[in-house]
C-alpha positions as CSV (number, residue, x, y, z in Angstrom):
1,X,-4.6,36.4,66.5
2,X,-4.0,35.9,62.6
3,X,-7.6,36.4,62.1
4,X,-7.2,39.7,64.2
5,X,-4.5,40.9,61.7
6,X,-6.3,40.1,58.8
7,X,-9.9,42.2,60.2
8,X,-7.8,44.9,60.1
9,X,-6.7,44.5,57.1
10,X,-9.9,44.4,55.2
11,X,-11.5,47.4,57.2
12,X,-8.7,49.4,55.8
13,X,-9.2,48.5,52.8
14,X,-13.2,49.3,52.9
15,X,-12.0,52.9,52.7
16,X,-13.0,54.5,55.9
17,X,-15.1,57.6,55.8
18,X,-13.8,60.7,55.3
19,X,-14.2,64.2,54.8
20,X,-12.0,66.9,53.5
21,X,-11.5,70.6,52.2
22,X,-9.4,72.1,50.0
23,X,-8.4,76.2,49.2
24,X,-9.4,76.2,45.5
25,X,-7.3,79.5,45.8
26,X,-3.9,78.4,46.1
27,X,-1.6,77.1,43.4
28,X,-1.5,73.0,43.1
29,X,1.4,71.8,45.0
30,X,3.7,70.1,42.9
31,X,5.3,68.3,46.1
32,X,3.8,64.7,46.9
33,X,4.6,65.0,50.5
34,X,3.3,68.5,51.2
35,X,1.0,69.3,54.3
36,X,-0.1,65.5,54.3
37,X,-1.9,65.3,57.2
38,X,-0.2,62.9,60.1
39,X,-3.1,61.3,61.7
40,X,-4.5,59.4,59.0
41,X,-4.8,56.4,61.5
42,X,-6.0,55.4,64.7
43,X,-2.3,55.1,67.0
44,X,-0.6,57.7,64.6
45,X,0.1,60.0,67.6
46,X,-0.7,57.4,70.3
47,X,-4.2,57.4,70.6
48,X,-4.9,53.7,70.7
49,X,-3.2,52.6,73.9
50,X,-5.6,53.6,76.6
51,X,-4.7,52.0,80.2
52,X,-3.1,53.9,82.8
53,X,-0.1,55.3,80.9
54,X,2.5,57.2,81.9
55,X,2.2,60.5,84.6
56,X,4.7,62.1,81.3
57,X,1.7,64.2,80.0
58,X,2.8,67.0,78.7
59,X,4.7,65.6,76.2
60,X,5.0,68.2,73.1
61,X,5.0,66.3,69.4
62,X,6.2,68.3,66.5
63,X,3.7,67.2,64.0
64,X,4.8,68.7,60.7
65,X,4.7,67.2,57.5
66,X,7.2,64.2,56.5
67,X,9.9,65.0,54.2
68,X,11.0,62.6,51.5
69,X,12.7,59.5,51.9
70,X,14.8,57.3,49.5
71,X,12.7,54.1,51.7
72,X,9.4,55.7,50.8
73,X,7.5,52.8,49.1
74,X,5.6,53.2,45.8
75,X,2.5,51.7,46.9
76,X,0.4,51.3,50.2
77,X,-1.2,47.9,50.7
78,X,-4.8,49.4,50.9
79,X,-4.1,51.1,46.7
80,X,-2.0,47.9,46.2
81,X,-5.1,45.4,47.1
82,X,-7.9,47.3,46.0
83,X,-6.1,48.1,42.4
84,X,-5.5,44.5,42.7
85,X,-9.6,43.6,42.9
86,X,-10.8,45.8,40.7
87,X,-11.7,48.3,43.2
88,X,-9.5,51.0,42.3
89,X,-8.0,52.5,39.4
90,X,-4.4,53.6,38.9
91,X,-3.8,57.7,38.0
92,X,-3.2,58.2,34.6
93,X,0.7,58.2,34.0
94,X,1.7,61.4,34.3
95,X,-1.1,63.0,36.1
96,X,-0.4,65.7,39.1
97,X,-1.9,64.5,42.5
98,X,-4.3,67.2,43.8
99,X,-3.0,69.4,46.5
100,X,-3.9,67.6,50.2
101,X,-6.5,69.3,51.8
102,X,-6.3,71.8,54.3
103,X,-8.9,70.2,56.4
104,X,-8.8,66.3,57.3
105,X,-11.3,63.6,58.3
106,X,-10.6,60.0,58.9
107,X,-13.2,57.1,61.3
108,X,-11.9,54.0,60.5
109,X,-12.9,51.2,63.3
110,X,-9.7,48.8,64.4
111,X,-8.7,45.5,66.4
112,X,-5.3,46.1,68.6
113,X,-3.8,42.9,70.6
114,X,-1.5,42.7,73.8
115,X,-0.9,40.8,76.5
116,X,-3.1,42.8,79.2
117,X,-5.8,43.8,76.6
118,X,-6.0,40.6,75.1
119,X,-7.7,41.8,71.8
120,X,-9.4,45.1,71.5
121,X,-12.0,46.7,69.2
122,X,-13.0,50.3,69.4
123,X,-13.6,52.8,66.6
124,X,-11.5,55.9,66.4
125,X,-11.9,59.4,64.3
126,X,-9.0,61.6,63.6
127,X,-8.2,64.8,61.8
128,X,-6.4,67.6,60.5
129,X,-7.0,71.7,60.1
130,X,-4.2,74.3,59.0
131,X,-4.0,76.7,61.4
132,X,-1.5,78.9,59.7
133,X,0.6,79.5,56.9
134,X,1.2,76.4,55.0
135,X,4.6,77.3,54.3
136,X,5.8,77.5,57.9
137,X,2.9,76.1,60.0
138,X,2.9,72.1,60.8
139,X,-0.7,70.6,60.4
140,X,-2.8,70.9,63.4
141,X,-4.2,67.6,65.0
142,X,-7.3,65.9,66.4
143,X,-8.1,62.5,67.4
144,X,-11.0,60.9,69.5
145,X,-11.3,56.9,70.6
146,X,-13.3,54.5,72.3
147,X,-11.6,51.1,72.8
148,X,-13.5,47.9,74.4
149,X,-10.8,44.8,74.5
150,X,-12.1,41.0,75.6
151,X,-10.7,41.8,79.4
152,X,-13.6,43.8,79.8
153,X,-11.9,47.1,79.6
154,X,-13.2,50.5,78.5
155,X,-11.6,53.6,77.2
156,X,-12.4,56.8,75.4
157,X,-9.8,59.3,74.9
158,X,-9.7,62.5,72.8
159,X,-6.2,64.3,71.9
160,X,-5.8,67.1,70.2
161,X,-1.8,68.9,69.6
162,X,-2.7,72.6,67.9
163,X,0.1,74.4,66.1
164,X,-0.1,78.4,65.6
165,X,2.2,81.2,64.2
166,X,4.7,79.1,62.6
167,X,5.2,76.3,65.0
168,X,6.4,79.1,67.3
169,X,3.5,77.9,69.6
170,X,1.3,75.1,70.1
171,X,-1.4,73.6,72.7
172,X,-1.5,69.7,73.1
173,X,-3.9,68.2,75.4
174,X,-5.8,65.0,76.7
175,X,-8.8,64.0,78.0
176,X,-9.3,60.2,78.8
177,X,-11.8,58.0,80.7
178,X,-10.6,54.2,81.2
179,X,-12.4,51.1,83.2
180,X,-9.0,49.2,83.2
181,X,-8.7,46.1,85.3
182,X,-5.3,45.0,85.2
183,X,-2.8,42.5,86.6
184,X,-0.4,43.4,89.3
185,X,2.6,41.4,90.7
186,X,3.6,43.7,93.5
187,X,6.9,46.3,93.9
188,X,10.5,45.5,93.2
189,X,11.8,43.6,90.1
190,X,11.7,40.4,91.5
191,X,8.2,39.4,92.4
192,X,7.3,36.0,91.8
193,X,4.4,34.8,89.5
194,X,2.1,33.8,92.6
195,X,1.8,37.6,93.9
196,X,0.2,37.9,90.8
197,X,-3.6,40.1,91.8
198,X,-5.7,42.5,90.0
199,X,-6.5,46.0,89.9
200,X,-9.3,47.3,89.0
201,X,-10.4,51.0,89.2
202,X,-11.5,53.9,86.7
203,X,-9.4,57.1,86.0
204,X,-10.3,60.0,84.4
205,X,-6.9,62.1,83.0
206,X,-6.7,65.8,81.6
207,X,-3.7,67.8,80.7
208,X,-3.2,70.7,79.2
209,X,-0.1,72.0,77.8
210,X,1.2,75.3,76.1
211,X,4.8,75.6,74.5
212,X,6.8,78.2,73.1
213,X,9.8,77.2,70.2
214,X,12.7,78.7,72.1
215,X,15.3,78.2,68.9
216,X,15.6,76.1,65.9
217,X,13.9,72.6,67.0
218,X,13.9,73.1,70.6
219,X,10.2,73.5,72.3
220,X,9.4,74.4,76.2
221,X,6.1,73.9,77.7
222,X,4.0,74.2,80.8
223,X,1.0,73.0,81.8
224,X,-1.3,71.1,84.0
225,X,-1.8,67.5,85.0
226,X,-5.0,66.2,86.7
227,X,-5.3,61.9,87.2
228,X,-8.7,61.3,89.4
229,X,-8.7,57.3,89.9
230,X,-11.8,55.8,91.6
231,X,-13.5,52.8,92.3
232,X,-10.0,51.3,92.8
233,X,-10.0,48.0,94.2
234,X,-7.5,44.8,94.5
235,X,-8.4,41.2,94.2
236,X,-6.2,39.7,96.3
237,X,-3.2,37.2,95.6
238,X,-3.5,33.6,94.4
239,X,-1.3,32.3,97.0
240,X,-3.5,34.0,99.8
241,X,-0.2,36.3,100.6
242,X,-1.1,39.8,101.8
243,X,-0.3,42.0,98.0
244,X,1.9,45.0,98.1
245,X,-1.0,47.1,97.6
246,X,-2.8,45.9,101.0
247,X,0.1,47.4,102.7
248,X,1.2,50.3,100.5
249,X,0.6,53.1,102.4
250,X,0.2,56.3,99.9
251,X,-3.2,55.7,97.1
252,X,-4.4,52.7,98.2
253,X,-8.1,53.8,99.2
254,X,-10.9,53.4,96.9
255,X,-9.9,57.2,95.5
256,X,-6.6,58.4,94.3
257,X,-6.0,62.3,93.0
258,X,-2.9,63.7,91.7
259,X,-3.1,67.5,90.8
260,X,-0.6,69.8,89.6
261,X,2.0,71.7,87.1
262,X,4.1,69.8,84.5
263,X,7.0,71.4,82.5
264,X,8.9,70.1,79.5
265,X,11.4,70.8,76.9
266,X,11.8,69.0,73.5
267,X,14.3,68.8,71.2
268,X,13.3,67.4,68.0
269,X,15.2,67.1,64.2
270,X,13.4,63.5,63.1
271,X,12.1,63.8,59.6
272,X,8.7,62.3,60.7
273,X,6.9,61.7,63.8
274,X,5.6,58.5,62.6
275,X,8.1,56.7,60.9
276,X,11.4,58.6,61.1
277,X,14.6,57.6,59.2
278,X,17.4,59.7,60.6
279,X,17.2,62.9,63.7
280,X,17.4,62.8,67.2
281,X,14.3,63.3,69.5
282,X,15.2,64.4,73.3
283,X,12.3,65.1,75.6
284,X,12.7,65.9,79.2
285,X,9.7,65.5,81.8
286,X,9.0,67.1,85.0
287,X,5.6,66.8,87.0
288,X,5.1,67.8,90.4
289,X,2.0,67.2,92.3
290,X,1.6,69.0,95.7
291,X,-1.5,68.3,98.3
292,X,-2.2,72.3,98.8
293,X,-3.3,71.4,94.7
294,X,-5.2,68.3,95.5
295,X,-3.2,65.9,95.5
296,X,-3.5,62.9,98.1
297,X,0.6,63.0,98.4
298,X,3.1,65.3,97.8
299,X,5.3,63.6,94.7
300,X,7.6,64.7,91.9
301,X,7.7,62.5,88.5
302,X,10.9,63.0,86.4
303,X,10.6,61.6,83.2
304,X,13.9,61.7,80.3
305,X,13.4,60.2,76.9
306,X,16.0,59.9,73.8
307,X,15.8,58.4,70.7
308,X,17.8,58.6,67.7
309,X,17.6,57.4,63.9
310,X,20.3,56.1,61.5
311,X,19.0,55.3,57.6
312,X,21.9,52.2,56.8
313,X,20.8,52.1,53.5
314,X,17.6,53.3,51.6
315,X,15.7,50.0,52.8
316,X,17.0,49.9,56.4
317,X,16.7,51.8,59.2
318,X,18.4,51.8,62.6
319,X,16.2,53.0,65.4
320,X,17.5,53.4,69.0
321,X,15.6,54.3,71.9
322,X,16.6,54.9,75.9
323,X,14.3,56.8,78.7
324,X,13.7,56.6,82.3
325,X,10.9,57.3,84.7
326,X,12.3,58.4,88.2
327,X,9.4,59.3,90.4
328,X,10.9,61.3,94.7
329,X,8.0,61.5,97.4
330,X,5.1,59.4,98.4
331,X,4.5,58.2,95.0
332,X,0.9,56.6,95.3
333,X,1.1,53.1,94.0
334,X,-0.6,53.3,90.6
335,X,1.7,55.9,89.5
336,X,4.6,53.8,90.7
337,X,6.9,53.5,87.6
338,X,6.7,50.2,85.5
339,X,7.6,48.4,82.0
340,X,5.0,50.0,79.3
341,X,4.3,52.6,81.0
342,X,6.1,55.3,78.6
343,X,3.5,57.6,77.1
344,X,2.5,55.3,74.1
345,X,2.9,52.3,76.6
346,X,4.3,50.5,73.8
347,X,7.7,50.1,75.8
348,X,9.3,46.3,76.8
349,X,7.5,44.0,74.3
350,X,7.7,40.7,75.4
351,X,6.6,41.5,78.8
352,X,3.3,41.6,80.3
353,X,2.6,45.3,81.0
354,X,3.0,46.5,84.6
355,X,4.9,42.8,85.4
356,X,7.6,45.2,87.3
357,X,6.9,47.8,89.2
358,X,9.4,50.7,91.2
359,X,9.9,53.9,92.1
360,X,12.1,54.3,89.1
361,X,12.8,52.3,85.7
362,X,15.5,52.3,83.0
363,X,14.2,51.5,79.4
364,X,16.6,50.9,76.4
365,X,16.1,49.3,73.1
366,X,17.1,48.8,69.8
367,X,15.7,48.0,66.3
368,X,16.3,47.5,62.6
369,X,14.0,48.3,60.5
370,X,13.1,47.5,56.5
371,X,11.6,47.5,53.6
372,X,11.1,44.1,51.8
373,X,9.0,44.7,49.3
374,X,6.3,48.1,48.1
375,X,3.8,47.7,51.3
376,X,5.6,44.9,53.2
377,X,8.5,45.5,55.5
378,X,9.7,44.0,58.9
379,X,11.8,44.6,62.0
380,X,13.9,43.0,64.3
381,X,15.1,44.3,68.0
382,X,16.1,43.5,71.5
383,X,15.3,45.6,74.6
384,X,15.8,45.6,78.3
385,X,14.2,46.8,81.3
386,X,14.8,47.2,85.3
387,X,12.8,48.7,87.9
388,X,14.5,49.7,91.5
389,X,13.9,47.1,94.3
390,X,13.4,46.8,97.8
391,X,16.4,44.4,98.9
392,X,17.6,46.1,101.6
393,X,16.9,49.7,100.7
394,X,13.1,50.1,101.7
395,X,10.2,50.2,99.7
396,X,10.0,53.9,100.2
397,X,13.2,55.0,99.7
398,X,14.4,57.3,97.2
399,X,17.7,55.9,96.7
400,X,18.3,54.3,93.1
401,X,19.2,50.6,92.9
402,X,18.7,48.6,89.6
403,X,19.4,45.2,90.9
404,X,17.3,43.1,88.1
405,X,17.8,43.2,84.5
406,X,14.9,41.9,81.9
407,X,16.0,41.7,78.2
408,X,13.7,40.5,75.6
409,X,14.1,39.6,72.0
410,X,11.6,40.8,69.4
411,X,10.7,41.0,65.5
412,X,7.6,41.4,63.2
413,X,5.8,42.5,59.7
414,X,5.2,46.0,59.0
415,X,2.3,46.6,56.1
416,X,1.8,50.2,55.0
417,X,-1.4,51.2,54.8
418,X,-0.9,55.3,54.4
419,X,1.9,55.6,52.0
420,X,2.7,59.5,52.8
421,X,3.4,59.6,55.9
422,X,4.5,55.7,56.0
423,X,2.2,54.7,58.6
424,X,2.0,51.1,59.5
425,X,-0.1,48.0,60.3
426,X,2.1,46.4,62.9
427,X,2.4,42.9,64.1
428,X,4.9,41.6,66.7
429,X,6.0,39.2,68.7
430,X,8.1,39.3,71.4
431,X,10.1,37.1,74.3
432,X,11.0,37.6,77.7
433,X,12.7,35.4,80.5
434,X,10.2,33.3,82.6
435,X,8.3,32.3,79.7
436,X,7.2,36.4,78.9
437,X,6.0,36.4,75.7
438,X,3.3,38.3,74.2
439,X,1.9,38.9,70.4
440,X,1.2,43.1,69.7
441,X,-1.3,44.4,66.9
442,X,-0.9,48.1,66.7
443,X,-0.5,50.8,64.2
444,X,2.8,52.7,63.7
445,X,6.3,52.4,65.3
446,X,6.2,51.8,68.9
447,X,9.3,54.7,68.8
């Protein structure tokens, strides 16, 4: 996995290709910081995690420009190593930088590790256009993927979150194909490791969303959700034991399709999107998917997320996070709720993803994070998970009962690679009870 960390690291040093445009008309901007465009990596607004995910799609992300930050670093790894070999040169002391360009291009191949994926190549292009007035308009976004990972799974997924007149409206979307066999240990949150089986299947995923600023930093939406799995199949347990799937009795078939509206509201002061020091993000989730719209059951997802930043000092960094998926109706079972599958699915590190499985799941963690040294930083957390179980309540049932408790323990390097808008080469590792453990290679905070 080392080896994995350090591919990464030379690509992004290789300078990927881009492309970019600026408005010789306008005045140079004399701040560092301004209209630098967020998605300067692959994962900078979630687009490397591409397995089933969470049925939360209409999330809205703010994506305006960082503002400054007494933990800024100097120095990026990528400026520090190439400055290092000869392969860059310092500015001039004293020189302006050149205004950032109102149009953005990065493709930039990458290597991402977990526990499901194993490790995962894929190549991914993202961007940036100004769709408005600099002054009051947040950077509009772009991002396409294609992910292949040693389990033999397959995903492409293109995002795209456009901001108009403002930030008083915005349209974020997805569309995403995945071939992603899986393991699966069964319902309730405390299965035992010999239910262990695997499902396979395809899905293709589009949403749509439109949202309005209703005041200040508080955003509504409504959209559209449509999840098509098929070819859907289950291998069977080890221990020869019918699997909960076999006798699940809502999207078990070959085909599963859940159609219908989502609504959401956001609240959101952070000072960045991708690496946030101090704010409070709140996002609340609803998702209902009727049969008259194609659905194969009638279901409702719920799905309430808040976060919150504390800057200790101007090297530290006190990140807290806390959401839960509650999911009412004949839920079909690969939308049943499970650890890592928030919307980044980079929830309960130190757990296989998907190794509990309910109706509804609880979610909190929390984590320090800081700088060491220019590029090199690291973090240290714990977290906790539960899903509801079926003790004596019924697997069906809507009634919530958190019965089984799964902390983990975690900590990792953090090397910046875009200095702006502090995005980061992550590595973890975390531990779990049962001997859970798992080693993470992704880019940016996985809050």
């Amino acid at each position: 996995m080392a080896r994995a960390g350090w591919l990464v690291t030379v690509l992004l040093v290789g300078a990927p290709a881009s492309a970019a445009e600026e408005d010789s008309a306008q005045p140079a901007s004399t701040d560092d910081e301004a209209d630098v465009p967020e998605v300067a990596l692959p994962g900078s607004t979630a687009t490397v995690p591409a397995g089933k995910g969470s049925v939360a799609a209409g999330r809205i992300e703010v994506a305006r420009p960082s503002e400054r930050r007494a933990a800024a670093a100097t120095q990026d790894l990528p400026t520090w190593l190439g400055e290092l070999l000869g392969l860059k040169k310092p500015p001039p002391p004293g020189e302006a930088e050149k205004k950032p360009a109102k149009r953005h291009l990065t493709v930039i191949p990458f290597v991402s590790s977990s526990p499901v994926t194993g490790v995962g190549f894929g190549v991914a292009a993202a961007g940036t256009t100004q769709r408005g007035e600099p002054e009051n308009t947040s950077l509009s976004t772009y991002s396409t993927s294609f992910t292949v990972t040693t389990q033999s799974q397959y995903a492409l997924t293109a995002r795209h979150d456009l901001r108009f007149a403002g930030d008083d409206w915005g349209l974020t979307g997805m569309e995403r194909w995945t071939k992603w066999p899986s393991p699966t240990w069964g319902i309730g949150g405390n299965t035992p490791q010999s239910a262990e089986s695997t499902m396979d299947y395809q899905l293709i995923r589009l949403y749509e969303l439109v949202s309005r600023r209703i005041f200040r930093n508080l955003y509504a939406g409504v959209g559209y959700t449509l999840d098509w799995y098929f070819s859907v199949s289950n291998s069977g347990s080890a221990s020869g034991q019918p699997t909960d799937f076999s006798t699940y009795p809502y999207g078990t078939g070959s085909t599963s399709v859940n159609s219908g509206p989502a609504l959401s509201l956001v609240w959101d002061t952070r000072d960045s999107p991708v690496y946030p020091t101090r704010g409070i993000y709140a996002d609340f989730n609803y998702t209902y998917f009727p049969t008259w719209l194609g659905s194969g059951s009638t279901w409702h997802n719920v799905y309430l997320d808040l976060r919150s930043y504390h800057q200790l000092a101007p090297w530290l960094v006190l990140a807290l996070w806390t959401y839960g998926t509650f999911t009412f109706g004949h839920v079909p079972y690969l939308d049943l709720a499970s650890n890592g599958s928030d919307p980044s699915e980079r929830a309960a590190r130190g757990y296989v993803q998907g190794r509990h499985l309910g109706k509804s799941l609880l979610y909190g963690e929390a984590e320090l994070r800081f700088v060491i040294w220019q590029w090199l930083g690291a973090v240290a957390g714990v977290n906790v998970h539960s899903v509801t179980g079926a003790s004596g309540r019924g697997i069906l049932g809507d009634k919530l009962h958190f019965e089984y408790w799964y902390p983990a323990v975690t900590g990792g390097l953090r090397l910046l690679i875009v200095r702006e808008t502090h995005a980061n080469l992550c590595l973890d590792y975390g531990v779990g009870l049962q001997g859970q453990r798992g080693f993470y290679l992704s880019f940016n905070e996985a809050f």
